[in-house]
Structures are given as C-alpha cells and as structure tokens.
Kinemage of the C-alpha trace (Angstrom):
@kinemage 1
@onewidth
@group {chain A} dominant
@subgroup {mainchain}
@vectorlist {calphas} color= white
{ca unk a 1} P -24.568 23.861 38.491
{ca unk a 2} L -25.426 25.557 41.941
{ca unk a 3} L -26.184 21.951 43.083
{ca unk a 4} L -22.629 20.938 42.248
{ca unk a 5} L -20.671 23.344 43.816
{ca unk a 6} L -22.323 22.664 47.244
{ca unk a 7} L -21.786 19.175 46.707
{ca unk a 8} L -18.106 19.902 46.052
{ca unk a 9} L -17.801 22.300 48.649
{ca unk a 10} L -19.394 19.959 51.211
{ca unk a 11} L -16.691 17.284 50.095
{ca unk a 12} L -13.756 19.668 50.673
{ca unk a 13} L -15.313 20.562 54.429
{ca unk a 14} L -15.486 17.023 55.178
{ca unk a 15} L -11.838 15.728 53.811
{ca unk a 16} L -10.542 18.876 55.832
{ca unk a 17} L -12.430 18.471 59.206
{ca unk a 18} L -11.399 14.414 58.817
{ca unk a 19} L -8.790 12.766 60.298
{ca unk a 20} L -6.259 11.651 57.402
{ca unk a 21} L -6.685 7.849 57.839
{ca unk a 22} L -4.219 7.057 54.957
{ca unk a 23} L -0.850 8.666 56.728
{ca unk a 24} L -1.963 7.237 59.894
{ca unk a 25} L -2.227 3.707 58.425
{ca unk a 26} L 2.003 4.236 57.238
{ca unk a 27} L 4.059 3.356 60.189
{ca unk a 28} L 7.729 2.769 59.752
{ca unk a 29} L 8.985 -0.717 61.434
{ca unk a 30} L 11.275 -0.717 64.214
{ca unk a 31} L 14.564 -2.513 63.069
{ca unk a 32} L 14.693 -5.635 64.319
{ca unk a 33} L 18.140 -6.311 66.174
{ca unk a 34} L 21.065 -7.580 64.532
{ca unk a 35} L 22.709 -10.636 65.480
{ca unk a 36} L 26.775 -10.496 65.218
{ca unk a 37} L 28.706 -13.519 64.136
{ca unk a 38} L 30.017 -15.214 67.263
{ca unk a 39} L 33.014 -17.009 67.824
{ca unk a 40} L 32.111 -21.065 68.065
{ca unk a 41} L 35.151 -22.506 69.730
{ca unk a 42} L 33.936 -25.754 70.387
{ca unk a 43} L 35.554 -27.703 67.294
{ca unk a 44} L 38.952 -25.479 67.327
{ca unk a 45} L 40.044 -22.080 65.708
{ca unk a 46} L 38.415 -20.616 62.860
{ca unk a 47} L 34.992 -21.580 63.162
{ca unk a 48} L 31.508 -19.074 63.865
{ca unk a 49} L 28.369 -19.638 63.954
{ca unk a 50} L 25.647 -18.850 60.801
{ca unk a 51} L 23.604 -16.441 62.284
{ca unk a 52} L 20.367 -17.678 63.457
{ca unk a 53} L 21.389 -21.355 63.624
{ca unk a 54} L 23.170 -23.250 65.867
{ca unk a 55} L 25.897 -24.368 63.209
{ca unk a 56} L 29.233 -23.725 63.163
{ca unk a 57} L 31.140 -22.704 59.724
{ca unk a 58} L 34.971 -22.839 59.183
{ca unk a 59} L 36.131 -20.887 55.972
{ca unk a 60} L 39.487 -22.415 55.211
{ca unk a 61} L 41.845 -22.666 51.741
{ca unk a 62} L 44.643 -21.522 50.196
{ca unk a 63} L 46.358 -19.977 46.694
{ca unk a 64} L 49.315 -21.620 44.942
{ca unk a 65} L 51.276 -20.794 42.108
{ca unk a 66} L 54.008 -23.635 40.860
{ca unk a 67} L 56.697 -24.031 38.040
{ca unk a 68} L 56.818 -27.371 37.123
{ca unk a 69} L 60.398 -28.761 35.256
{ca unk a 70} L 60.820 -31.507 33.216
{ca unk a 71} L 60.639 -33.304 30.080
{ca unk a 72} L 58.046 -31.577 27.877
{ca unk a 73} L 55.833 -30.757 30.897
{ca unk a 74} L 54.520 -27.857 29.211
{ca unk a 75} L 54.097 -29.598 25.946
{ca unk a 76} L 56.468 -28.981 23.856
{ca unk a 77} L 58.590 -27.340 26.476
{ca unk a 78} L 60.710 -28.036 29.775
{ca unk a 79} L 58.616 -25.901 32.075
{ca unk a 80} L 55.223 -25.017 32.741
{ca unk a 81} L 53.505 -22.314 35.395
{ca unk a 82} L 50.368 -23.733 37.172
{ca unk a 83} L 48.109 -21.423 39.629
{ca unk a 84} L 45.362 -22.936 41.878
{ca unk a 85} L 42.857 -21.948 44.305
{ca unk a 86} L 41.250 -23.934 46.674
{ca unk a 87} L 38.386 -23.225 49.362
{ca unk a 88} L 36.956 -25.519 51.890
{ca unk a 89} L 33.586 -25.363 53.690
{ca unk a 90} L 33.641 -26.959 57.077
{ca unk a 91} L 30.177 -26.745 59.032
{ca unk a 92} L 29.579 -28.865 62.334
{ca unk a 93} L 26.983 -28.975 64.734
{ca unk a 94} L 25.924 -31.381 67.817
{ca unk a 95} L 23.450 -34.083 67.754
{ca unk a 96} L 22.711 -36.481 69.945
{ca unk a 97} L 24.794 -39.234 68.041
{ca unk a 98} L 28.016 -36.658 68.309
{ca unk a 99} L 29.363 -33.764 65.931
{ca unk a 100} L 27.597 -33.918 62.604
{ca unk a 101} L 29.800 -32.880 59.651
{ca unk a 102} L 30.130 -31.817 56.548
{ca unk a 103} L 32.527 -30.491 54.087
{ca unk a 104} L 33.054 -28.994 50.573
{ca unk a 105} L 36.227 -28.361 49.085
{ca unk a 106} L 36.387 -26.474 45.567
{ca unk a 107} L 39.300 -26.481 43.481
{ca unk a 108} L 39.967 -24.040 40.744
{ca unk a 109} L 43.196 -25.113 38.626
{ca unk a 110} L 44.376 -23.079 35.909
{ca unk a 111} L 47.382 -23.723 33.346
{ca unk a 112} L 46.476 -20.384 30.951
{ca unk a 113} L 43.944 -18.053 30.732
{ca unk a 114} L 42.063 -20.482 28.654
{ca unk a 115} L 42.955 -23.731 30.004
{ca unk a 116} L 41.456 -23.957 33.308
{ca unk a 117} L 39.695 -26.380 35.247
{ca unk a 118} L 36.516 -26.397 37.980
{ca unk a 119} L 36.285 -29.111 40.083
{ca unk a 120} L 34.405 -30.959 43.200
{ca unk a 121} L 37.852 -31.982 45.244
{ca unk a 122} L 36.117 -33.472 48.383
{ca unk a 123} L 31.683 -33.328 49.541
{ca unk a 124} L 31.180 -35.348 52.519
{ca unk a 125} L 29.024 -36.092 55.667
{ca unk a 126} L 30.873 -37.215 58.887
{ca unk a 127} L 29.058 -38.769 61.932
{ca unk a 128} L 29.429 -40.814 64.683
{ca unk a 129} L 32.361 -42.206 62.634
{ca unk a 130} L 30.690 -42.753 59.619
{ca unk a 131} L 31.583 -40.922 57.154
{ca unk a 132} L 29.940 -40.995 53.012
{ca unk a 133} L 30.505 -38.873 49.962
{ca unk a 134} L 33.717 -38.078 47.703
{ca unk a 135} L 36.413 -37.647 49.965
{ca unk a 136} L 40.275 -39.505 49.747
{ca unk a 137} L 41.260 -43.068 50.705
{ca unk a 138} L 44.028 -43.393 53.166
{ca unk a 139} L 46.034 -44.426 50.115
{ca unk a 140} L 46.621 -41.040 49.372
{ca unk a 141} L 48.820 -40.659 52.419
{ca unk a 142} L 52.346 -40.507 52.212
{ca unk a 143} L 55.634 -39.340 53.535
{ca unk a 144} L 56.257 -36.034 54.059
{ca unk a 145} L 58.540 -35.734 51.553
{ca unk a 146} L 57.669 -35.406 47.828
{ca unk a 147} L 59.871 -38.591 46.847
{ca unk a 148} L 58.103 -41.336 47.595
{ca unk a 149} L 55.232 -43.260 45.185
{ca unk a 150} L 53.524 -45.093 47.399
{ca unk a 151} L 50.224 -44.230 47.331
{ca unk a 152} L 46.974 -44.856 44.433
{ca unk a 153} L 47.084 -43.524 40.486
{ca unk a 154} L 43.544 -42.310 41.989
{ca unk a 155} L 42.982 -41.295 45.495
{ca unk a 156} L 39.624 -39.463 45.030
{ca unk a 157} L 36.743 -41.931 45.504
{ca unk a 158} L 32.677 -42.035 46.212
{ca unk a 159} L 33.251 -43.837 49.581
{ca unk a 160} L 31.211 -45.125 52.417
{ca unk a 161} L 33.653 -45.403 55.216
{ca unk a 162} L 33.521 -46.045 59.349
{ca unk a 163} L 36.617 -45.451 61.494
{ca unk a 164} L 36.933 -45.521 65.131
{ca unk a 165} L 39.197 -43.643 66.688
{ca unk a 166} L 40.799 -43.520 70.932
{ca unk a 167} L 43.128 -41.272 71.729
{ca unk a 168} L 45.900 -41.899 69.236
{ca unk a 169} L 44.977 -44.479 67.459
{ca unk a 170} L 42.350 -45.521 64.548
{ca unk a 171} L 41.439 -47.832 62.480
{ca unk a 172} L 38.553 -48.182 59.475
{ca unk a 173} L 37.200 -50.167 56.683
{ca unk a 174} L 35.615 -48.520 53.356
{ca unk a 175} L 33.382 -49.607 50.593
{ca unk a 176} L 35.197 -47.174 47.359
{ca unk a 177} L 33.731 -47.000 43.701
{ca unk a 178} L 37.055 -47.431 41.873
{ca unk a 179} L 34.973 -45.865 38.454
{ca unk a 180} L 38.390 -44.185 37.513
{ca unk a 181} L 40.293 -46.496 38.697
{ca unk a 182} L 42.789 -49.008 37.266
{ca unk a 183} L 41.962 -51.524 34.562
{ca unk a 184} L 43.254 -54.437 32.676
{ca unk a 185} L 42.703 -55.638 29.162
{ca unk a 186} L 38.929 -56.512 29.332
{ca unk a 187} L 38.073 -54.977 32.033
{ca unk a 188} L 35.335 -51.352 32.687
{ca unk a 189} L 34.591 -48.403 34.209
{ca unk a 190} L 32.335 -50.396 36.748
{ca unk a 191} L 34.317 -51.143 39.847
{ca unk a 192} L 34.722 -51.605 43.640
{ca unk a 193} L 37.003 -52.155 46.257
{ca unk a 194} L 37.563 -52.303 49.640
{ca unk a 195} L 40.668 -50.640 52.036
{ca unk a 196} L 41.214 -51.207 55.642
{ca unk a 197} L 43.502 -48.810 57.307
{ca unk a 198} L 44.743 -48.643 61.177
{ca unk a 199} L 47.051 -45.882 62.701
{ca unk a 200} L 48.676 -44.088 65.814
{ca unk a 201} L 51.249 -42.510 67.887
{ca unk a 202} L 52.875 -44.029 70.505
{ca unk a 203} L 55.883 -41.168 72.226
{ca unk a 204} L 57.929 -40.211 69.204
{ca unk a 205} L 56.669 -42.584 67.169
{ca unk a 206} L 53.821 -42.707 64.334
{ca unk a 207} L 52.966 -45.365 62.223
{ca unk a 208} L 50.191 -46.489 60.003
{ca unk a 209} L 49.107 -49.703 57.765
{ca unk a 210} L 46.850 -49.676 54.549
{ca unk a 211} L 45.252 -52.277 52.479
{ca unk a 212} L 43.077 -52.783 49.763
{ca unk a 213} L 41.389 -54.921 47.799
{ca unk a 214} L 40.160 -54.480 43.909
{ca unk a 215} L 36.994 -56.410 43.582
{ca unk a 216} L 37.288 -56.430 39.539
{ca unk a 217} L 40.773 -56.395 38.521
{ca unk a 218} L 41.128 -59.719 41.736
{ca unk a 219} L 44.318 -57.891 42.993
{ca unk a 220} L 45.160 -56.101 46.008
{ca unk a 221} L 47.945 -54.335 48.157
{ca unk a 222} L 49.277 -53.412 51.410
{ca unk a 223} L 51.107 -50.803 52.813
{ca unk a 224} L 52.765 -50.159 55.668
{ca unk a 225} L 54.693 -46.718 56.790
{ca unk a 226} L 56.104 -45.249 59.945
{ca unk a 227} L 58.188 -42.310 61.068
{ca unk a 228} L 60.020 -41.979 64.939
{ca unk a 229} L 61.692 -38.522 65.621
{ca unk a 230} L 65.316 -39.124 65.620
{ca unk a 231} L 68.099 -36.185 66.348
{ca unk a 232} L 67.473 -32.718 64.217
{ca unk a 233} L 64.594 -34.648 62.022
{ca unk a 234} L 62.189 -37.536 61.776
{ca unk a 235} L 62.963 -40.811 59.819
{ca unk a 236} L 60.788 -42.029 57.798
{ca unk a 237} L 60.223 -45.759 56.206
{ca unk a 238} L 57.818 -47.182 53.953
{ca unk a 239} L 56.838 -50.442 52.219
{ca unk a 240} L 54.552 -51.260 49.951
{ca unk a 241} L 53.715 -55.156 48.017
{ca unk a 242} L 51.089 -55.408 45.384
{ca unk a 243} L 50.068 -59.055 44.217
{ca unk a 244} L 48.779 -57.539 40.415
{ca unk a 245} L 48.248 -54.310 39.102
{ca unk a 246} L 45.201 -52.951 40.335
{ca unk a 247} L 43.188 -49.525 41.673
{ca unk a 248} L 45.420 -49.205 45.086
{ca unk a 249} L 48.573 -49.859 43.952
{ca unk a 250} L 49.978 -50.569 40.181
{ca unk a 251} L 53.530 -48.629 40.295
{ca unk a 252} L 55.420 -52.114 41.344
{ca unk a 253} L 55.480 -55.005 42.606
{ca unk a 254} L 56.996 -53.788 45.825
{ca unk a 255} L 58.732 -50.992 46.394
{ca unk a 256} L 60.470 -49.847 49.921
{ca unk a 257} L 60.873 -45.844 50.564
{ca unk a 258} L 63.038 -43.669 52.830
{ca unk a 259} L 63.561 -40.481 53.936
{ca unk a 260} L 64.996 -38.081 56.616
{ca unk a 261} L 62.912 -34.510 57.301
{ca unk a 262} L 65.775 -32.398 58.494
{ca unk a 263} L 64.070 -29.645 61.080
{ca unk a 264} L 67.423 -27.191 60.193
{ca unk a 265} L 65.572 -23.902 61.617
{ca unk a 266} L 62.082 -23.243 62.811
{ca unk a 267} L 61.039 -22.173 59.270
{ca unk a 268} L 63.513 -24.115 57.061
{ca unk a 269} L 62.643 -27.967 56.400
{ca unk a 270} L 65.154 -30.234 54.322
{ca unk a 271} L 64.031 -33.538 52.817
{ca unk a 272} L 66.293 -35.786 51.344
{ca unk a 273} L 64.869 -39.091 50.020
{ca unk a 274} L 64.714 -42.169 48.216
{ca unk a 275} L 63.178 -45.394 46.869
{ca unk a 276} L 63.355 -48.739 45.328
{ca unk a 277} L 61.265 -50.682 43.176
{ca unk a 278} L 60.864 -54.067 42.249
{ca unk a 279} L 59.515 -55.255 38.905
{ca unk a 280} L 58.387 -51.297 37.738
{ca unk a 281} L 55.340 -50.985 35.602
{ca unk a 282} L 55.326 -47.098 35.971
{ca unk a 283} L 52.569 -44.989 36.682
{ca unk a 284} L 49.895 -46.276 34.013
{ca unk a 285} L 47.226 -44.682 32.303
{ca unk a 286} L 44.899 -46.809 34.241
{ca unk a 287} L 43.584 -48.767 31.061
{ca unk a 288} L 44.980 -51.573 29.316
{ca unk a 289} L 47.626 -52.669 32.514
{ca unk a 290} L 49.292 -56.417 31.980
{ca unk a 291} L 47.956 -58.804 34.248
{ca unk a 292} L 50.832 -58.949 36.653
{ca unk a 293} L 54.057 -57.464 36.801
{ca unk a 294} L 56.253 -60.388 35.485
{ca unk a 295} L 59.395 -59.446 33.215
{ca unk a 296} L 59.685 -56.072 34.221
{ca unk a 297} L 62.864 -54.569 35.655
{ca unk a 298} L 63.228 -52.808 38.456
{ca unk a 299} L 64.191 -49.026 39.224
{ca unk a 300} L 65.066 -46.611 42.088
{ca unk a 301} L 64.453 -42.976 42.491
{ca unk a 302} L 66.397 -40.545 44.477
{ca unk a 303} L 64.757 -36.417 45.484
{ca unk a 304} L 65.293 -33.694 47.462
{ca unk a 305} L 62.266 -31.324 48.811
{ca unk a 306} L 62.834 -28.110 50.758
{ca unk a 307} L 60.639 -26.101 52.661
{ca unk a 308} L 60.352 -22.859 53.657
{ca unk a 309} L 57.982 -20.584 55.972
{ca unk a 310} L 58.673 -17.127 54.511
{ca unk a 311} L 56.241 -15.767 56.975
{ca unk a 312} L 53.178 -17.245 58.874
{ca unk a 313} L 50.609 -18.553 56.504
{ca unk a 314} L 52.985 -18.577 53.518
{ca unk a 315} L 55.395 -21.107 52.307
{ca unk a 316} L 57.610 -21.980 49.768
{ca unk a 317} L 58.930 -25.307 48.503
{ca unk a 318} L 61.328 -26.495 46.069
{ca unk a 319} L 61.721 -30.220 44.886
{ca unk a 320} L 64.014 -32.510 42.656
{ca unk a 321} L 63.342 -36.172 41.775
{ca unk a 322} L 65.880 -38.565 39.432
{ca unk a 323} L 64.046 -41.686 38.680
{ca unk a 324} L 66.221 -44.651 36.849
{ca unk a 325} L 64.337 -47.603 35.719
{ca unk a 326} L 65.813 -50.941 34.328
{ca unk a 327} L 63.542 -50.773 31.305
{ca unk a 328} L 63.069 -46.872 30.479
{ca unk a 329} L 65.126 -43.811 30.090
{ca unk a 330} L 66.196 -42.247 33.266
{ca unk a 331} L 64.274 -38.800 33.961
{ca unk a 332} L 64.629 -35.565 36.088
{ca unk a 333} L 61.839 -33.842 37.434
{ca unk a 334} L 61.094 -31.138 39.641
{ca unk a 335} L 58.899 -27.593 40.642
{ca unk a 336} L 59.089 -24.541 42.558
{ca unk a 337} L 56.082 -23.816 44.582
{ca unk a 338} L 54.571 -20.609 46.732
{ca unk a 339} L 51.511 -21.366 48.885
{ca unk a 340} L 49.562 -18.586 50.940
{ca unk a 341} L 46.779 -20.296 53.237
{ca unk a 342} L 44.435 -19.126 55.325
C-alpha cells in the first residue's frame, strides 16, 4: 500500500513539473485568404470567374407566365395559364484553338401543380467553330413576329455543326439526328439530315438562307428570309418551298410570309403580319405524313403581336393569329404573355 502511494505521488510530481505536450500539439490554422468573384469582361456583360479557375460563368434566364386562347387549348376549355422557368449556364475560357464553350439551358414548364415538365432545352460545346451537343437548327429562326410558320415541327436536335463566321456574315453545315422528327407511312424513329445555313448584315439590311435535307423521308427544303429597316419599322419577307413532307419543313408546299415591326415608342413594338400557303398539310403529328403534298388546298393566315417593355428586364406581349385553310375550319388563336429576364 505504502509502495503505491509513492508511486502515485511520484506520477502526480512528474505530470505537474512536465510540460503539457498535448495542448501544445493543438494549434488553430490561420485562415487561408478568400478569393472574391471577379468581374471577367472578356466575353461581354454578365460573366465572373469560378473562383480558383480561370473560367468564366454567365448566369442568365428568365420567368414567364402566359394565357393561351383558343379552341379547347386547355382541354375542354378556351383558355389555359402556362408558367415557365428557364436558366442558362454559359462558361468560356481561352485555349489556344480560341474561346472554348459550353452551355446548359434548363427548362421547367408547368401547366398545374401536377402537370409539370423538366427538361434538357439546349447542352453544348462550342470551339473554334465547331460546335456538338443538343442545341437548335437555324430552322428554328424566324421573323420577329409571332405570325409566321416557317420554321421545323422540331427544332431541337443532337447536332454536330461548323460555322464560320467574318464580321457580319456566316455560314455552316450540320450533321442533325432527326429521331423526333417527321415521318411517313413506313418510315422510324432512326433518322438524319443535313442543313446548310448562310447569313449577314449589310447597312440596314439582314438577310439569311436555310436548307435542309431529310436523309430518310428523301425530301428537303429551303428557306430564305430577310428584313431592311424601312421608316418607323423594319419589313420583313420570307419564303419557304418544300419538295415532300419531311423533318425541316412539312407545313406546305411553299408558303411566302410578311410582316412590318412598327418601332411606335422606345418600349412599345407593333407587329402586324401575314402569310400564304400553297397546298397546306398543317402542322402534323410527325407520323404517318402523305408522301407529298398533292390535292391539298391552300390557306393564308393573318396576326397581330404587340410588345411591350413595362420596365427594363420585363416585358409583356400580346398576340392574335386567324388562320383560313381551303380544306379545314378556319381558327383563332392567341396568348397574353409577361416575361421577367435576367
């Protein structure tokens, strides 16, 4: 017992008469510096770079709520509210073959509470004028009005595409997988095409001429559209000829459209429109198309699109459409739109 205690008590002597190696071994780490988000100007507005890289990220989108009229449009009834929300990821950096790109755009659409839909709207990479991913054909171009049909049933495509561009003008060829494209009797989901489209500016004049060609379906079209600035607005003209239904263009056989963009105040746009076309099919629902357009009547369409800047960054828009064909009922159509972007 006696031995104990003087082991004990020699213990205690030693912890106290000992440096205490355990606190000295706890040392708190300096914080290491924080690096701010800086401004990257070198691709336009908006952009910054991720912290610790050397890429530049644009944040970009916008939130839209439309009231769609027309013939059972809601189902059963004559109107129908729509919201969407749509972000896009921009992110650039240099290389020694020029700007690499890339870009995501999300796009949440919602009809109810319980209807709603997710989707992928663009994912691409850009470079050196090459550009590959899901991103939209220069058939989904158009006037600026909301008249004109003119452009593809489907506009979205996995694409492998090179343009070159000088200045103000461009031109490109693309490879697209038309899998939700157009098809006739006979015909599958297993498709490709290829589009050719050249463009510019020249003063006060813009123009621009698409083509394409549907591998499966043996069909293509062409398209050509231009717009000069003439008094208080621009004029616009289009034309488009189609030798068979087919992913690019299925509408018509031809069809010609016009309009005049009225600039009436700095925030007030006015839009009035129309179009013609010869031997109508409609817009289709892509499977089971005839083989040509042969028989079918023609039809013209007449709309009017305002638009409004309420204040910067948010917009609003109204538009009206009559459409008459030869071989249908006639039909009006329309919506009210608000848009906030940023």
């Amino acid at each position: 017992m006696n031995i104990r205690m003087v082991l004990l008590a020699s213990a205690a002597a030693f912890a106290a008469s000992t440096p205490v190696l355990a606190a000295d071994a706890i040392v708190a780490a300096e914080p290491e510096p924080v690096e701010y988000v800086r401004v990257c100007d070198a691709y336009g507005t908006g952009y910054f770079y991720i912290p610790g890289t050397e890429t530049c990220l644009k944040i970009e989108g916008y939130i839209r709520f439309q009231v769609n009229v027309g013939e059972d449009v809601g189902g059963d009834s004559d109107w129908d509210a729509v919201t969407r929300g749509q972000v896009q990821f921009t992110a650039k950096s240099d290389t020694e073959y020029g700007p690499l790109t890339g870009v995501i755009v999300m796009q949440f659409n919602a009809d109810n509470a319980s209807t709603q839909e997710a989707k992928l709207d663009s994912a691409y990479l850009d470079i050196a004028g090459f550009r590959a991913g899901l991103f939209y054909s220069w058939w989904d171009d158009g006037l600026s009005g909301e008249t004109d049909d003119i452009g593809s049933v489907e506009t979205l495509h996995n694409s492998i595409r090179y343009q070159y561009e000088s200045g103000d003008f461009y031109a490109g060829i693309s490879v697209d997988e038309l899998e939700d494209g157009v098809y006739k009797v006979g015909e599958g989901p297993n498709n490709v095409g290829v589009a050719v489209g050249l463009g510019g500016k020249a003063g006060i004049f813009s123009y621009q001429i698409t083509a394409g060609y549907d591998v499966d379906n043996d069909d293509g079209a062409v398209r050509a559209m231009g717009t000069v600035d003439i008094g208080p607005g621009t004029l616009g003209l289009a034309g488009v000829y189609s030798t068979g239904p087919n992913s690019y263009y299925s509408q018509a056989e031809w069809a010609i459209a016009a309009e005049y963009a009225i600039k009436a105040t700095d925030k007030l746009k006015i839009t009035p429109a129309v179009q013609y076309y010869g031997n109508y099919y409609g817009t289709p629902t892509k499977v089971g198309v005839p083989d040509d357009f042969d028989g079918l009547g023609d039809a013209w369409k007449v709309g009017l699109t305002v638009d409004y800047q309420i204040v910067d960054n948010f917009y609003a828009k109204a538009s009206v459409q009559y459409l008459d064909p030869d071989d249908g009922d006639d039909s009006t159509t329309g919506y009210f739109r608000l848009q906030r972007s940023f």
